[in-house]
N, C-alpha and C positions, 0 to 999 in steps of 0.2 A: 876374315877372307879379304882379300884382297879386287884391285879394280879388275884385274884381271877374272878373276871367278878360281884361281887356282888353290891349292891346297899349301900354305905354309909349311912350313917345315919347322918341326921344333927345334929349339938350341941343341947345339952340339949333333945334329943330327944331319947328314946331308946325302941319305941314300934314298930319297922317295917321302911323299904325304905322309903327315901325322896327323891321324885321327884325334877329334875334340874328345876331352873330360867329360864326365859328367858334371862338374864342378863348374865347367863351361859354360856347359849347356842351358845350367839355371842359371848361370848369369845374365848367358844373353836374355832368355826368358821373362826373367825380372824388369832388367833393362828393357825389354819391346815394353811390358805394362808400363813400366814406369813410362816409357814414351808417349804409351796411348792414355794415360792418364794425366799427364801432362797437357797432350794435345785433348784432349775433353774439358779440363780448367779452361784450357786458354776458346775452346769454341765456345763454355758457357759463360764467360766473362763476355766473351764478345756479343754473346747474345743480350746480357743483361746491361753491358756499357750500350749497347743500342739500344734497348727497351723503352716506350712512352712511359710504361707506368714505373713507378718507382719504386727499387727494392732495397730492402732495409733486412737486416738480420741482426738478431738480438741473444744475448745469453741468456742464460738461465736468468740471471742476476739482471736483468735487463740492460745491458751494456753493447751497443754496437759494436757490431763484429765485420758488417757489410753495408755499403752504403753505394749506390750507383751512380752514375753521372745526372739519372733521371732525378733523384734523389736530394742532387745538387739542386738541382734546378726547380725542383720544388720546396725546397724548406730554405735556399742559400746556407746552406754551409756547403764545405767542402769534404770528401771523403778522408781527407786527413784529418781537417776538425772535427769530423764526427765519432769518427772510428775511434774506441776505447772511452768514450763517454756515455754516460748513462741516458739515454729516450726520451728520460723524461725533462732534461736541461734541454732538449731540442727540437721536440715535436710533440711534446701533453700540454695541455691545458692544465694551468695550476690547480684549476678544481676539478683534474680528475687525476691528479698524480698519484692521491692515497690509492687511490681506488684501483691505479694501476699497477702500484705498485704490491698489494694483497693480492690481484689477480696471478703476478708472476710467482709468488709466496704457495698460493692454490695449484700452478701447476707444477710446481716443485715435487710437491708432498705430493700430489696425486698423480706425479709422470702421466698425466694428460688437460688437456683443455679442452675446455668444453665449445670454445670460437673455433677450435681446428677446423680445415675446410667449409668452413664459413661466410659467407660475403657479410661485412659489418660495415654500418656510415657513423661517424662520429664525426666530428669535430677537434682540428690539430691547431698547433702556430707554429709559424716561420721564425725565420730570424727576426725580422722585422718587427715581429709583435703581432704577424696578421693573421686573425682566423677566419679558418676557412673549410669549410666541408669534403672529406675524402671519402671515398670507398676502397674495404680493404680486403683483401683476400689473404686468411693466417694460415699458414703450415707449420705444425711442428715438427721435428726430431729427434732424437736423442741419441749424444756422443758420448760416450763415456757412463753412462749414465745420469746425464745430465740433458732437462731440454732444451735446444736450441732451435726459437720464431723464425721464421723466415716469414715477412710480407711483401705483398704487393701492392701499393696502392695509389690512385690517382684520382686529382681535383674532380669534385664533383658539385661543382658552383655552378656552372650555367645549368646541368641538368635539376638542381634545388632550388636556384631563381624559377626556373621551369616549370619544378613542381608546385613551387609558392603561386606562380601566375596562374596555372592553372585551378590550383586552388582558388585563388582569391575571381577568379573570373564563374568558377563553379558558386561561392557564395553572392559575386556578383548575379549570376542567373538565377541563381534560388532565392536572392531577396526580389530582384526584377518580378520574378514569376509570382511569389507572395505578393509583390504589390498589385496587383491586376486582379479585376472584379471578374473577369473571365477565367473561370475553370479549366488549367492544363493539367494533360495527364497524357504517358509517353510510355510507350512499352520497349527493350532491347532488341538484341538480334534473337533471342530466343524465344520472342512473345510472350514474356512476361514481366508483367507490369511494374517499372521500375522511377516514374515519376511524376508524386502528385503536389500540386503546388496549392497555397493556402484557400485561394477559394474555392478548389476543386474537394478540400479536406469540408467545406463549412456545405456545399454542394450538399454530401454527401452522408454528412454526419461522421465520417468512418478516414481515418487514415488510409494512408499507401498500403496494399498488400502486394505481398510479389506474388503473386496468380497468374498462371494463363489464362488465352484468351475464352475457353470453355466456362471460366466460374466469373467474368467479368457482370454479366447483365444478371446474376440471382446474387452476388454478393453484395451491391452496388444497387438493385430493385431498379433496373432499369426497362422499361413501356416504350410502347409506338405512342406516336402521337395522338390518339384516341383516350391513351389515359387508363386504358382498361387491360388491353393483350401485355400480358411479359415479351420482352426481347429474347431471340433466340441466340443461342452465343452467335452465329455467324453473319446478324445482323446489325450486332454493334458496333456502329461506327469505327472505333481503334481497330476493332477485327477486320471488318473490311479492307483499312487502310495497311494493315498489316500486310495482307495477301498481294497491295499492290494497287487497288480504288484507290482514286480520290473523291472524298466526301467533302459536298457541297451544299450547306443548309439544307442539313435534315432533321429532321424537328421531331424531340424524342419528349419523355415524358421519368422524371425521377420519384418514385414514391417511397421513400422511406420511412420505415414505423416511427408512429409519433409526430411525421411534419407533414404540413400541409403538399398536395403534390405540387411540382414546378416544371415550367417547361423549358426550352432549352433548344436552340439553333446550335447544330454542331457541324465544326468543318475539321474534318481529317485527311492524313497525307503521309505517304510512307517516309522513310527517312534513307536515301539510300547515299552509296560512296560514290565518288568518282568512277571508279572504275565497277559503276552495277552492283553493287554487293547490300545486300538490306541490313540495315542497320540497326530497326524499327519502324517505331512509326511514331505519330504525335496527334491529340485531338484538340481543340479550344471547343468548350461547351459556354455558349453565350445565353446569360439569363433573359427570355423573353417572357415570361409570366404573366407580369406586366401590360406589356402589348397582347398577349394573349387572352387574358382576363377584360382588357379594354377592348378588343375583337370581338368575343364572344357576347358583352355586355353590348358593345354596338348592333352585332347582330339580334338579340333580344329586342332593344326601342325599332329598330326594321322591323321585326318579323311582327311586332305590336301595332306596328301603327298599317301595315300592309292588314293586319285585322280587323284593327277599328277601319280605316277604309273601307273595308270590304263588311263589313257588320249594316245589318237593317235593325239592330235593336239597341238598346242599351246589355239587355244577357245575352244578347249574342255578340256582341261586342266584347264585354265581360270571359265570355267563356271561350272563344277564343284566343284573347289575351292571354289568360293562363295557359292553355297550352301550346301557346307562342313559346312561352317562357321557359317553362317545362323540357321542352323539344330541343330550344336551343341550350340550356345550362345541364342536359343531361340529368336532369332528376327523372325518379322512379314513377311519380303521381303527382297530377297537381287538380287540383277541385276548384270550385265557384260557390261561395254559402251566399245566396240574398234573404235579407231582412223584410219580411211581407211588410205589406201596406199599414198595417193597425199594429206591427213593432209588439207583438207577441213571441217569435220565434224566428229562428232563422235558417231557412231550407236549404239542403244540398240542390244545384240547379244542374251540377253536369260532374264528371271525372274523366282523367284522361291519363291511360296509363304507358309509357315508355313501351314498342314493340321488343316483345320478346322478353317481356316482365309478366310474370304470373301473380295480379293482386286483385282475382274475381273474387275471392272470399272477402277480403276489404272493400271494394268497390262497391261490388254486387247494383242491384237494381231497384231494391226497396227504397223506396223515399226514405228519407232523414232526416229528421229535425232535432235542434236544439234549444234551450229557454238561455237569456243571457246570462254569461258566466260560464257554462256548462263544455267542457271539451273547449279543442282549441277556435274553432270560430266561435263559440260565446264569449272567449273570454277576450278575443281580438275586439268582438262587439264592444263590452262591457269598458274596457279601459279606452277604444278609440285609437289606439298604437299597436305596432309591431309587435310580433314577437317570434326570436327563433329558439328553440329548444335542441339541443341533444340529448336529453334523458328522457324519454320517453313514456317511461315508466314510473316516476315521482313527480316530474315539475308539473304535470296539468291531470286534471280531474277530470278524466275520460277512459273510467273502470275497463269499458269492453272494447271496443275501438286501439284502442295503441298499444296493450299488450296482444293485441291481434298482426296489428301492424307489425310489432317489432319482434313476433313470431317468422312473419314472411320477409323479415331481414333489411326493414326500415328500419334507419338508427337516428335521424335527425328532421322535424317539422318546424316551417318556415309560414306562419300567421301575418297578412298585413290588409290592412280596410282599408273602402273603398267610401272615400266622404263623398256625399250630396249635399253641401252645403255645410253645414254644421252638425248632419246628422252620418251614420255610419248607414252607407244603403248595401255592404255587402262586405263578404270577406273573400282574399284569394287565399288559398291553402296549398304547400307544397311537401310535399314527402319525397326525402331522400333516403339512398343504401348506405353510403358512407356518414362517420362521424364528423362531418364540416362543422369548423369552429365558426361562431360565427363571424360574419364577411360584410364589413362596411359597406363596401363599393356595390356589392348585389344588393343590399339593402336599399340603400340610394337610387339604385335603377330600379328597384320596385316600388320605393315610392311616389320617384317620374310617372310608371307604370299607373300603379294607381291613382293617380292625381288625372291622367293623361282618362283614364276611365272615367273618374268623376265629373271630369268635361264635358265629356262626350254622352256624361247621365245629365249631368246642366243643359247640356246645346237639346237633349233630346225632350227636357222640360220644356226649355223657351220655345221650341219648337212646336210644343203640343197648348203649351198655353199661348204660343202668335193665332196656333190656329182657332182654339177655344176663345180667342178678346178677338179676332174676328168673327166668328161668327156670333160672339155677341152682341159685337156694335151691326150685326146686320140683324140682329133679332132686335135689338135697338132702337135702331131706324125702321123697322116696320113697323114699331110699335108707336114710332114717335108720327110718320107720316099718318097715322092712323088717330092723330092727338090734335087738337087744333092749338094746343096751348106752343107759348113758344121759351124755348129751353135757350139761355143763352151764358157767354162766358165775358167779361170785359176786365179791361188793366185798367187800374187806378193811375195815371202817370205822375211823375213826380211833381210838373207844371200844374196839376188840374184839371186836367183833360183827362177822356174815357175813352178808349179804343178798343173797336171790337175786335174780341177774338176767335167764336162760337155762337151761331144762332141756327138753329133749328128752323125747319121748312115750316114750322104753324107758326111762326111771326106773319104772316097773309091772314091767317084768320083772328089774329088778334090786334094785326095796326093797320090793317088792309093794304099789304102788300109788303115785300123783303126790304127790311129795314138797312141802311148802306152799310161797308165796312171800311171806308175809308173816310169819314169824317167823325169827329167829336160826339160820340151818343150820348152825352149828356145833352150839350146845345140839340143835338134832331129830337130829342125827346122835349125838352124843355118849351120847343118850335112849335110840336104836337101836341102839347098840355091845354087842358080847358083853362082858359086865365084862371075860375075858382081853386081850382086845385094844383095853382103852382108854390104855393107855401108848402105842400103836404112833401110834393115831389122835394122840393130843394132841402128840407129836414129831412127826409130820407137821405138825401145825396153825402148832405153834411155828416150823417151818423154812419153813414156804412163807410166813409170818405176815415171814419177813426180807428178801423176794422171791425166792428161789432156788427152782427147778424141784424136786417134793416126791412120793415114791408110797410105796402100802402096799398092802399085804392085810388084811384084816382080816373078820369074820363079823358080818354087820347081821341082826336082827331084823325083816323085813317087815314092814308092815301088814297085811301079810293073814296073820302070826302063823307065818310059816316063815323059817329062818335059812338064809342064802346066805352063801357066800364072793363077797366084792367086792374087786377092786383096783381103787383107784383111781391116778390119776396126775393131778397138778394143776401148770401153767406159769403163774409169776405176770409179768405185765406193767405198767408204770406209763402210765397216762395222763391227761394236763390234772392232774397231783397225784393221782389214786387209782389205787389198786392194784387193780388186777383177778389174776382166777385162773380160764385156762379149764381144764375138766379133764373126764376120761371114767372114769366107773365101770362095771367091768363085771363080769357076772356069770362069774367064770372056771372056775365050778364044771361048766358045761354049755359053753361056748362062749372057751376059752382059745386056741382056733385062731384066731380073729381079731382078734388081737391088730397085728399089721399093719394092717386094714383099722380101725381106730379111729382108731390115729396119722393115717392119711391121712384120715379122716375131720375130726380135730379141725384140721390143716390147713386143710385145706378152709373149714372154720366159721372160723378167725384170715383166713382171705383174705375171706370172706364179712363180717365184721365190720369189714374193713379200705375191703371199698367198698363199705358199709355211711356207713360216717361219710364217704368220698369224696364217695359221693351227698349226703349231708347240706351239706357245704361246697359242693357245685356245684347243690343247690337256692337256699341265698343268695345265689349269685352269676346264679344265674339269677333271680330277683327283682328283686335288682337294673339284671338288664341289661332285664329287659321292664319295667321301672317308667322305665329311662331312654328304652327303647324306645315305650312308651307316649305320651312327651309330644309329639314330633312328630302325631300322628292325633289327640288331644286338639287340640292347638296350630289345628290343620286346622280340625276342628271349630268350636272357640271360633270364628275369626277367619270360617271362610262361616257360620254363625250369626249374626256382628256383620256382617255386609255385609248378611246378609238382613233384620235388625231395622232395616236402614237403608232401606230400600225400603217406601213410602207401603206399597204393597198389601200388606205383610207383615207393616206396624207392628200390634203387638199379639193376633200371635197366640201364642197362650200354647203352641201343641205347640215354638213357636221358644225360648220364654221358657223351656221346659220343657229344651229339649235346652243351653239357655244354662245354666241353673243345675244342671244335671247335669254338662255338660263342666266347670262351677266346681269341680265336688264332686270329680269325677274329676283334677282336677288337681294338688287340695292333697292328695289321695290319696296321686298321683305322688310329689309333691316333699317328701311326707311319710315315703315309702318311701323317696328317697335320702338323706332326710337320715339316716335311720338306718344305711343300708346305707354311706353313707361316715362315721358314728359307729361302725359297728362293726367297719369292717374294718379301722381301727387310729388310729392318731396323724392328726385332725383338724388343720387349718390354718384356725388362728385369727388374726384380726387384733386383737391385744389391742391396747387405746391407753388414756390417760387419760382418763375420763369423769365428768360428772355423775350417778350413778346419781339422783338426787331429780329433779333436769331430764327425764330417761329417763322419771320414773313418773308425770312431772303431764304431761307431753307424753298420753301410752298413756292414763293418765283421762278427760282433756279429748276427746281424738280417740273413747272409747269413749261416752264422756256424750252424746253427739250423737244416736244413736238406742238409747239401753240405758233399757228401762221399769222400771229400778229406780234408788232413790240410790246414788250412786259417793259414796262419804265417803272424805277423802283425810288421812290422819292421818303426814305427811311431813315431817321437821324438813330442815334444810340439813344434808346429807351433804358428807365429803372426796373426794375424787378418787381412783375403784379404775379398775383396769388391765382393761381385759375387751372382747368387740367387742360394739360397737353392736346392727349389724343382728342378731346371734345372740341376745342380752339384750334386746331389743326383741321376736323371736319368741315368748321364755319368758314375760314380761308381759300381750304380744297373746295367746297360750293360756290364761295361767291368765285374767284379764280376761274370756276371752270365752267358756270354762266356766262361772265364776260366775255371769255375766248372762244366760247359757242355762238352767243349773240351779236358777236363781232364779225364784221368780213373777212377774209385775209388782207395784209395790210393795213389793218386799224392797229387801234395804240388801246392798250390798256395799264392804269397808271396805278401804282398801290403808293399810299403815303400813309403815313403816321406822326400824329404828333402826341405831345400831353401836358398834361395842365397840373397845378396842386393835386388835384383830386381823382381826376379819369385820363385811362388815355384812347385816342379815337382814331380808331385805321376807316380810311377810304378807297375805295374800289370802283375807278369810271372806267367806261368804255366809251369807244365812238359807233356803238354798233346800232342795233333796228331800233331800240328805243321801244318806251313803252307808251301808251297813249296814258293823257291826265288822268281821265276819270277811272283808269283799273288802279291805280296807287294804292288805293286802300284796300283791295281786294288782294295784293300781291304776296301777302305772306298765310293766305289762307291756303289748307290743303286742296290739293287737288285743284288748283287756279292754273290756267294758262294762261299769258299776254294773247290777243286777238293780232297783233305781231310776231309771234312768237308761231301760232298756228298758221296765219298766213303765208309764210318762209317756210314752211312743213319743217320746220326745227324740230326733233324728237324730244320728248320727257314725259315725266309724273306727274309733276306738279306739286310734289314733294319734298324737291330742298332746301327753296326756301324757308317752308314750316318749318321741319327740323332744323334749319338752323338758327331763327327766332327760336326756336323753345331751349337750344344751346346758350345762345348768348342770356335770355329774363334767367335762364337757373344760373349765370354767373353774376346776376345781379346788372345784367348790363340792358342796354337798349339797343334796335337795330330801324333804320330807317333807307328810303328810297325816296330817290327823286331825278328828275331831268338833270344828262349831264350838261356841261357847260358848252361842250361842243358836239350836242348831241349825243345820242344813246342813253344811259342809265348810270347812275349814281348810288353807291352803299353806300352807307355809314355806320360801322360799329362802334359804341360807346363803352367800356368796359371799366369799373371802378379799381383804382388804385390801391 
């Protein structure tokens, strides 16, 4: 047809339109396909010459057939160079060319592939040599019957660097998390638990399970803090956090079969996206045990000593203690056995059973006794030592009792005695429900415990025997004023001389009148003597003078100017290096018939002087033990003092500031008292090591210069290295240091210097402050001494430091001295050996 739209006219024909052929008709027909298939090549070339990923088409035989511009650009060749060459010369890897080359072989024979419609990553190379990770997408089809690949496919290196970083950031976190003593564990968006890290696996006994949050707290055995209720699923921690809480140190309890239980501070928090969406959640369970176990055991020596406090007896001291104990460590029963007086047997004194425990059948109310050996207080008896059991049933010989016990679902007894010296005055007994291995750290705190008891059976001894040797010596002295004879005590001195120490109210009726105590009783006797019988006297003097037991007769001159016959008899004794000599004079001229009743008398006086010095040693030891006693109720004090001064409403009131700096005072009091009392009760354990002592003194300057309103002047060359402990020569420093600066004005100078010699080296410590008077010098390092300067100035102290610090410096082997400074005030001097 023409532009016109008219109808041609065939050849030879010129009267009107000739209609098309059929012959035509397919032509054109053909031809329009042929067009529209033409134009379909040319829009799917254009699609595929613009395509990012690259397409590649392969023969049967694997021979490119198609290769895109994308194509180019990723392998470097070009569709010329590529087209009609075999894949594997341009884009396999040589070790995988066999393998691709049987693949094309496979779909040959089986006119199918099994990667058809597939997404595959592998690994190609370029021109260059470079490999490089693609993703490929395979089509086949078959022409002729034959199949021909078509792929598509593109670099896929940054998203494999991607997955490698992510990877390697995922084993990054999973070894991070393994290495952490805190137990994570992280559930997904579906709440179920998808990540636990090493110690959260050792926690537990038990790997990861993918569980929800309903089976977390029975598969895992996890408790409230109590230790005893199981968790409900929707009170465990991760569950809560799941839901959207945040958990803040909440203190759970893990009991798993087979281990001991643990407790556990745990904080949780959901996990969510940017944009709101939960993601999870995450837990850290942090092992407190530990602290927990060290809590509970602290509350025990509390809730002991608020006993013994509160006790009027030594058993009631006793039996409260135990079920102090008891109460606090959550056992089922704990008993009291004492051992009677004549050590025949040993009685139940009390029981005390956990409320809401049914052990009337165990308990019950009939008295109890044991012979030693027999069940577990005889045997506690019998050996003197602990013991704790978990078998109930084999390890002790107590036929009726423990299979009774361990009927009512007792599975473990904890035995420990209770000494009175060197004898066992009692046992504590505990029964527990659970199998507890046994446990060091409670063991230790019950032998504090009972140690703390047997004190408190000593304190109640001394107590009972201050009062029994008092009323002795008052039965004593009634007996003795009732005696005309006279009882006396004298020191032999190492010069010759005899000084009284002990005379009895009947020296009147036997010298006529109170014989002196401050001059030479030999010379006042010797004065007194009938000239005849001073040979008899001075041979006595001379033999008792060698220690050996000494008597005479002899005729004294009274005081009140009448001559009596006196015998005496004198028993010499050595003690701490002096000689002593008790002895009794008596008038035998009127009264020779009680001559019996002296001897038993003077007895009596050697018993009374025996616990006499008894009490003396069991008053330092009794100092001792309330000064260590002391610190816990101080400690108490100090620390709800410091809680209160923490609280807005309490900030600043001074009755708080007041009881704060008084528990201070009372503490270096305390620690002031033991250091002496473990200085004096023998060989001190030091930690000597090699030191700087110069280092030691500019340290203690500098730290004192900070608030000291006088000048510190530091006169300190570089010293060698002596042997001596630290923190003990650092108290001696911190003492004197901080007497000077107290005893000083503001504006005085306090000077430190040291030097040293071959042998010693010797720090000094002057001030210019109040100064001590001459005559206290020798008094100044006894305890409890104040300067009469020192209280004049109402300056506050002990009178304490300087002792302890004398008894620091003699256990370094060294010496410490005092004297006028040179311009006024007071002068140290430490001597310390090299």
């Amino acid at each position: 047809m023409g532009r016109d739209n008219k109808p041609v006219a065939a050849p030879g024909r010129t009267d009107g339109p000739v209609l098309a052929t059929p012959y035509a008709r397919e032509t054109a027909s053909l031809r329009a396909e042929r067009d529209e298939a033409l134009r379909a090549v040319a829009r799917l070339r254009a699609v595929l010459d613009n395509a990012h990923d690259a397409f590649v088409s392969m023969s049967a035989d694997g021979v490119i057939i198609a290769w895109n511009p994308a194509a180019e650009r990723l392998f470097g060749w070009t569709a010329a160079e590529a087209v009609g060459h075999p894949a594997t010369e341009l884009m396999i890897l040589p070790s995988l060319r066999e393998a691709h080359e049987l693949g094309l072989q496979r779909a040959r024979r089986s006119r199918t592939s099994p990667f058809a419609g597939r997404r595959l990553e592998f690994t190609v190379v370029d021109r260059s040599g470079r490999e490089f990770p693609v993703e490929m997408t395979l089509q086949t089809q078959y022409e002729r019957g034959e199949p021909v690949h078509h792929a598509f496919l593109h670099d896929i290196t940054a998203r494999t660097t991607a997955r490698l970083e992510l990877k390697r950031e995922r084993a990054y976190l999973q070894a991070l998390l393994n290495s952490l003593d805190t137990g994570v564990a992280a559930c997904d968006s579906d709440g179920t638990l998808a990540q636990f890290n090493s110690a959260m696996c050792e926690i537990h006994g038990l790997g990861h399970e993918p569980i929800g949050p309903g089976s977390w707290a029975s598969t895992y055995h996890l408790f409230r803090a109590d230790g005893r209720t199981p968790m409900e699923p929707e009170e465990v921690p991760l569950a809560r956090a799941f839901t959207g809480e945040i958990v803040s140190h909440e203190e759970m309890v893990v009991l798993a079969p087979g281990r001991p239980p643990h407790w556990f501070l745990t904080n949780a928090r959901p996990i969510d996206s940017a944009d709101g969406h939960r993601l999870g959640a995450v837990v850290a369970m942090h092992d407190v045990t530990d602290a927990h176990r060290a809590e509970v055991l602290q509350r025990c020596r509390y809730a002991v000593a608020r006993a013994l406090s509160e006790a009027t007896s030594a058993r009631d001291a006793s039996i409260a203690a135990a079920a102090a104990i008891a109460a606090e460590l959550d056992w089922s029963c704990a008993e009291y056995w004492e051992v009677d007086e004549e050590r025949n047997h040993i009685a139940r004194v009390s029981s005390w059973v956990r409320p809401g425990v049914d052990l009337a059948e165990f308990t019950g109310d009939t008295p109890l006794a044991f012979g030693i050996g027999q069940g577990l207080p005889g045997a506690v008896w019998a050996t003197g030592s602990d013991i704790w059991s978990c078998d109930l049933l084999n390890e002790l010989t107590e036929v009726k009792r423990l299979p009774l016990a361990y009927r009512l679902g007792l599975r473990a007894t904890i035995g420990m005695p209770v000494h009175s010296g060197a004898r066992v005055a009692g046992v504590l007994a505990f029964f527990t429900d659970t199998d507890g291995a046994r446990d060091d750290d409670v063991l230790a705190m019950l032998r504090d415990v009972a140690a703390q008891i047997g004190r408190f059976v000593e304190r109640r001894r001394a107590e009972d025997l201050t009062l029994a040797l008092a009323a002795a010596r008052r039965d004593f002295n009634r007996v003795i004023e009732q005696v005309n004879d006279c009882f006396w005590t004298v020191e032999m001195m190492p010069d010759g001389s005899v000084r009284s120490v002990y005379s009895s109210p009947g020296a009147t009726g036997v010298f006529g009148g109170a014989l002196p105590t401050d001059a030479d009783m030999a010379d006042t006797l010797a004065e007194r003597m009938h000239p005849d019988d001073r040979e008899v006297f001075l041979a006595y003097h001379e033999r008792i003078g060698t220690g050996e037991p000494a008597e005479f007769e002899c005729r004294i001159i009274g005081y009140d100017g009448r001559t009596r016959w006196v015998w005496t008899r004198g028993v010499a004794r050595h003690e701490d290096g002096h000689l002593y000599v008790d002895g009794i004079s008596t008038n035998v001229t009127e009264r020779r018939e009680l001559a019996d009743q002296r001897e038993l008398l003077l007895a009596k006086e050697q018993e009374q002087v025996r616990r006499l010095r008894e009490l003396d040693r069991m008053k330092d030891e009794l100092v001792a033990v309330v000064s260590h006693e002391m610190r816990n109720p101080i400690a108490i004090i100090a620390a709800q003092t410091d809680s209160l001064l923490d609280e807005p409403e309490f900030a600043g009131r001074t009755e708080l500031a007041s009881i704060e700096r008084t528990s201070a005072r009372l503490m270096r009091l305390v620690e002031d008292l033991l250091d002496l009392a473990r200085f004096e009760s023998g060989p001190t354990m030091l930690d000597p090591r090699p030191l700087r002592l110069d280092r030691l003194l500019r340290q203690a300057v500098e730290e004192h210069r900070l608030n000291a309103p006088v000048d510190l002047v530091t006169e300190v060359d570089s010293l060698l290295m002596v042997a001596g402990d630290a923190a003990r020569l650092r108290q001696v420093l911190d003492n004197l240091l901080s007497n000077a600066i107290k005893y000083t004005p503001p504006g005085g100078t306090v000077t430190v210097a040291a030097r040293e010699d071959a042998d010693t080296v010797t720090v000094t410590v002057t001030d210019t402050g109040i100064g001590i008077p001459p005559e206290q010098y020798p008094k100044l390092f006894t305890r409890f001494f104040r300067a009469s300067t020192a209280i004049d100035h109402k300056i506050k102290g002990t009178g304490l430091g300087l002792a302890v610090t004398k008894a620091i410096v003699e256990a370094h082997g060294g010496t410490i001295a005092a004297e006028p400074g040179p311009a006024g005030g007071t002068r140290f001097t430490v001597t310390l050996p090299r």
